[in-house]
C-alpha positions, 0 to 999 in steps of 0.5 A: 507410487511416485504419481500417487503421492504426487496427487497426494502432496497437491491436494494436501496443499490446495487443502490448507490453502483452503482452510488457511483463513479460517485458522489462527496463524501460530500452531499453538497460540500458549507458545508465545508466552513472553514478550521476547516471542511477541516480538519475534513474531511482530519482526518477521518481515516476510510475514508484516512487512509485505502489502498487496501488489494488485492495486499496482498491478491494475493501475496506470503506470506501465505496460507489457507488450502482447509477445510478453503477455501471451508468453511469460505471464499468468492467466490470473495476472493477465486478468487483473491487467484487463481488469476482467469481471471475473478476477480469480476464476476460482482459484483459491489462497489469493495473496492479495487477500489471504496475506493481510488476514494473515497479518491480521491473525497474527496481530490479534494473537500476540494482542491475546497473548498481551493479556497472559503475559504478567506485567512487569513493571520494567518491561513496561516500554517494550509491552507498549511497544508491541501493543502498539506494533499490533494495532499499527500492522492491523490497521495498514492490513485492514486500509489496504484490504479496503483499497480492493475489496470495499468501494472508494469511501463515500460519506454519505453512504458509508454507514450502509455501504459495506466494507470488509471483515473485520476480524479483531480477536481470535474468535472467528465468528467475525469472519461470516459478515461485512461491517459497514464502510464506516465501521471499518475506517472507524476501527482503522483510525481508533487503532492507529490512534491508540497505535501512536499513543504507545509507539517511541516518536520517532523511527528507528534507524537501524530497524525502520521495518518497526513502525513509530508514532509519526509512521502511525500518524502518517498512515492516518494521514493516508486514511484520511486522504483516501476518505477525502476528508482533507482537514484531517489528513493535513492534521496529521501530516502536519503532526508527523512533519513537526517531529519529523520532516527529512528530505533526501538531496536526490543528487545524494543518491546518483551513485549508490550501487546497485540500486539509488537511495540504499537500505538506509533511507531518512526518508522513510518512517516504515519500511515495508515492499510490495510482494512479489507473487505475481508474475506480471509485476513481480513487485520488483524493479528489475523486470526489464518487460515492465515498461513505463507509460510514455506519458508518465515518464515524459512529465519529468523535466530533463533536469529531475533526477527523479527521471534517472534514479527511478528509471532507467532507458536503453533508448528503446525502452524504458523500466523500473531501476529505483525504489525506497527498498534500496533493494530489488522489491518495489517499496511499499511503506510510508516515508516523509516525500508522501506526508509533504504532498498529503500536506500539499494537496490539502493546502491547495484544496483549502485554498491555501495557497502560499502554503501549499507551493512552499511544501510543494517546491520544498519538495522538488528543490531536493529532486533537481540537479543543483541550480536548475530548479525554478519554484512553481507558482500557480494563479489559482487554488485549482492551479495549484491543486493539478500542480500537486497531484502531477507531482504525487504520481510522478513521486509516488509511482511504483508504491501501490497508492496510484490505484487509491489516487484514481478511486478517491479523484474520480469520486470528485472529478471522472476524468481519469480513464484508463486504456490498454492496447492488447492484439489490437483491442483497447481494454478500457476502465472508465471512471468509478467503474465497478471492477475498481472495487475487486471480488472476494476470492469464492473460497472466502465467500465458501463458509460465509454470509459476505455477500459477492462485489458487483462487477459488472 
């Protein structure tokens, strides 16, 4: 008896893991039926606040030796890290996918329950608030299933190239097709604009997992920047860093215990993590068998504090150690050091060049210990612009944008090749590669019209 209830609970699992994306999130969407329950259901953290591993797990900032890989990881994980053609193997309920749409669902059906909820005058700021948290948490989750599961952005394709689904009501007819890339940055940038029109300004302090106007403006900076269109992005970077512009003293953050920066971080408009399914990153800081890319970790000048408080060595390996969680999940979110370089690098690729060293060098004076910092110069726009996007990767590691970075710049300049040495054999993603763009899990492709992303 006990075995066959066993079989029973796993197949009753694997039987909702199945149906799970093809079905509104709340068991009953006439329960939220006051602004108070919007709400509730847009602070759930573990629910909004997670964003997709994969783009971390698949690029190039660190390594697992062989005895680890074979022994204490995943055969799915290990897929990803080799970037084999076939991703999921038929396994169902992909987080990396399933949880977004997740978001997404949730997102749409407190929009839905917006337009029951009668209007009261005085409630007025806080309905705002939540229409707006909709449209901002539907968006992040719509941009980062378009870093995996679309090709880079292409203009002069993306009105035929095909992106995701975009699933914007609770009607689930729009779960059979692709919209065009195009259609699906568009609504990505339209939501995030009506998005900051109804957020408060600035973040909130106590609660930086709510999303604010400059967080809006920041991922739209983000959006732009991984579309290559630069005037925006610096449009939108330079409007976020206008009303708000805090840099952290790194020095500040050497003896804050257990983790460098706290849980109260001024740098950060929006709080969010890396999720923690996977067992190869665990989206977390303290996997002493994550080991940091040699030539990543040796860029940092001795005198960075960068190379100290995100790192940490026992002089035979080095691992994870800091995050802008303050915690022990890998941060995922928005803060003001990415908005600096997106401002940076823009300058320097419009060949500005005395704007884009002042950010730059504005940035790294608070990276430094006390008086060992010498601002940068650079002879040229390119000079200037390789200044900038070293200084990105060495900033932004561990925060899932390094697999976006190496999409959008090999579109541009195809130098950036990545290699893993396993028992021996290089595993080797050449530039614009088609495994940069990730497979639809088959039980999404089961009950639809979406057509399946080339591989190979």
């Amino acid at each position: 008896m006990k075995y066959y209830l066993i079989i029973f609970f796993i197949a009753s699992v694997l039987t909702g893991c199945e149906k799970q994306l093809n079905q509104p999130v709340a068991d009953n969407i006439s329960t939220i039926n006051s602004l108070e329950k919007c709400e509730q259901v847009l602070n759930n953290t573990d629910n909004m606040g997670k964003q997709p591993a994969a783009p971390e797990i698949s690029a190039d900032n660190y390594y697992f030796r062989d005895s680890v890989l074979y022994s204490d990881v995943s055969a799915m994980d290990l897929r990803h890290y080799l970037w084999e053609p076939d991703l999921y193997k038929r396994e169902v309920n992909i987080i990396d996918y399933s949880h977004p749409y997740k978001q997404i669902n949730h997102s749409n059906e407190v929009l839905s329950a917006l337009e029951r909820i009668p209007l009261v005058p005085s409630q007025q700021a806080l309905r705002d608030y939540i229409e707006g948290a909709c449209l901002f948490y539907r968006s992040y989750a719509f941009y980062n299933l378009l870093q995996l599961y679309a090709r880079p952005y292409d203009a002069g394709t993306a009105a035929t190239d095909t992106g995701i689904s975009l699933v914007l009501t609770l009607d689930k007819e729009g779960d059979q097709y692709r919209a065009s890339m195009q259609a699906c940055y568009d609504q990505v940038i339209k939501d995030l604009r009506i998005a900051a029109g109804l957020l408060p300004l600035l973040p909130d302090a106590a609660k930086p997992n709510k999303p604010s106007r400059v967080a809006a403006w920041g991922l739209l900076a983000r959006t732009y920047l991984s579309m290559r269109v630069y005037s925006s992005a610096a449009q939108y970077a330079d409007s976020c860093l206008k009303y708000y512009d805090h840099l952290l003293n790194y020095q500040d953050a050497i003896n804050i215990k257990p983790f460098p920066f706290g849980k109260v971080n001024h740098e950060v408009l929006y709080q969010a993590y890396l999720h923690d399914d996977s067992k190869l990153l665990k989206g977390r800081i303290n996997n002493s068998e994550l080991l940091i890319d040699s030539s990543l970790y040796d860029s940092y000048d001795s005198n960075d504090l960068r190379k100290t408080l995100f790192y940490r060595t026992d002089g035979k390996k080095v691992t994870l150690h800091g995050s802008y969680s303050g915690s022990i999940f890998c941060f995922g979110g928005i803060a003001t050091d990415e908005l600096y370089l997106i401002r940076a690098e823009c300058a320097a690729r419009h060949h500005n060049l005395p704007l884009a060293m002042a950010t730059l060098n504005e940035l790294l004076e608070h990276r430094y210990k006390p008086g060992t910092f010498h601002a940068l110069s650079a002879a040229s726009p390119d000079s200037a612009l390789a200044l900038v996007l070293q200084e990105r990767r060495k900033e932004l590691a561990f925060r899932g944008l390094r697999w976006t970075d190496l999409r959008r710049l090999n579109k541009e300049n195809p130098v950036h090749t990545i290699r893993r040495l396993v028992r021996g054999v290089y595993y080797v993603l050449q530039p614009n590669d088609l495994r940069y763009t990730f497979p639809f899990p088959d039980d999404v492709l089961a009950d639809s019209k979406m057509v399946q992303n080339p591989r190979k």
